[in-house]
C-alpha positions in Angstrom: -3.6 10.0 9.2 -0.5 7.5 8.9 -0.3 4.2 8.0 -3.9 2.7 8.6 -3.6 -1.1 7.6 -3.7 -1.9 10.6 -5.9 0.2 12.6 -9.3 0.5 10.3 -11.8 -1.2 9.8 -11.6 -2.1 6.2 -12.7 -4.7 3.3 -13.0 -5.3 -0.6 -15.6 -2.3 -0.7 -14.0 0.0 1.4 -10.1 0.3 0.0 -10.5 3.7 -0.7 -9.8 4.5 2.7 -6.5 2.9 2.8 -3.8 5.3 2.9 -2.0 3.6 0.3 1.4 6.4 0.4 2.0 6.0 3.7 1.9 1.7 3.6 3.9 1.5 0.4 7.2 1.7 2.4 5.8 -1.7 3.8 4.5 -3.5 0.7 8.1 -2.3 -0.8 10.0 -4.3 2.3 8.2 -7.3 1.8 8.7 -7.5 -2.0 12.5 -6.7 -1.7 13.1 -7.9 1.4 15.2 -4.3 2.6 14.0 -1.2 4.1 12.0 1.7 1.7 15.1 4.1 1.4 13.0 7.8 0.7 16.7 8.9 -0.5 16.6 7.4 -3.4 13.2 9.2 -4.4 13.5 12.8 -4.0 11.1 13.9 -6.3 8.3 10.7 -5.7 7.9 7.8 -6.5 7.6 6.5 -10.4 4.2 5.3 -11.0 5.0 1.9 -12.4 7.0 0.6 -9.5 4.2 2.3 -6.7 1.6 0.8 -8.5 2.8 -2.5 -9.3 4.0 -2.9 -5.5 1.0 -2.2 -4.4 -1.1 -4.3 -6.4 1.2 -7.4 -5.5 -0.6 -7.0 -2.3 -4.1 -5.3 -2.8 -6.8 -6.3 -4.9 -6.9 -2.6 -6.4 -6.1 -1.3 -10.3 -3.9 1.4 -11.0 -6.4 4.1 -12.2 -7.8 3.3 -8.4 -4.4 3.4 -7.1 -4.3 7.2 -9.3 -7.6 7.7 -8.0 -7.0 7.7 -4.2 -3.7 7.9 -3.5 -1.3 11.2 -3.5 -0.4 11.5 -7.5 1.3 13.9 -9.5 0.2 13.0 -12.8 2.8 15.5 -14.6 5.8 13.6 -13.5 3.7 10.5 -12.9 5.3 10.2 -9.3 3.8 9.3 -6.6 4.5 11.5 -3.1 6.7 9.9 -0.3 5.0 9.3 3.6 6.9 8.3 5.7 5.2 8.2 10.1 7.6 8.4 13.1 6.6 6.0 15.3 4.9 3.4 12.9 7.1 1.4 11.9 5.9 -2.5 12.3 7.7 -5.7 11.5 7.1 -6.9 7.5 6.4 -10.3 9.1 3.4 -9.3 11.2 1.9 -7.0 7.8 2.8 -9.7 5.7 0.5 -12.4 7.8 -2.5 -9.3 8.1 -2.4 -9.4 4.2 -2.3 -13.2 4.0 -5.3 -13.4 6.5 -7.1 -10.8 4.8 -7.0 -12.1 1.4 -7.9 -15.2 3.0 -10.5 -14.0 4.6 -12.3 -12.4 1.6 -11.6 -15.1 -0.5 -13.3 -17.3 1.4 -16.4 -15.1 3.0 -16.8 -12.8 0.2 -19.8 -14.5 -1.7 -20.0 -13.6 -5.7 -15.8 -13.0 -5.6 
């Protein structure tokens, strides 16, 4: 599946199709401003920094986070994806995140 961000069609009511493991390595750049390192997570992810990184960027909640993406609720890690040949610019997935909330927040009636 990879990182689908980009390449589905997807809105407020269909973010359960997001692959959310595979695009935190993006969110992550953007909030730190330096590359995901997977290195440094051998054994996943810890839930509170997946979650919070991707909610800076999604209008999702954590038990949906739990819910849909790839969680080991014993360690409370999530699971590391990482696609050859995906890798795209935190500038140009920064703007599609800009332009989507844009867009919903204005389009979306009743949000």
């Amino acid at each position: 599946q990879g990182n689908n961000l980009l390449c589905s069609n997807w809105d407020r009511e269909s973010l359960d199709k997001l692959d959310y493991n595979g695009i935190y390595e993006y969110f992550y750049g953007m909030k730190y401003d330096r590359r995901f390192e997977p290195e440094q997570y051998p054994h996943g992810i810890p839930a509170e920094e997946f979650e919070e990184t991707i909610m800076d960027y999604l209008p999702v909640s954590k038990e949906e986070i739990r819910q849909w993406a790839v969680f080991d609720e014993g360690r409370q890690v999530y699971r590391v994806f990482l696609y050859e040949g995906t890798r795209i610019t935190a500038g140009l997935l920064q703007w599609s995140v800009i332009i989507f909330i844009f867009q919903s927040d204005t389009d979306t009636p009743g949000y």
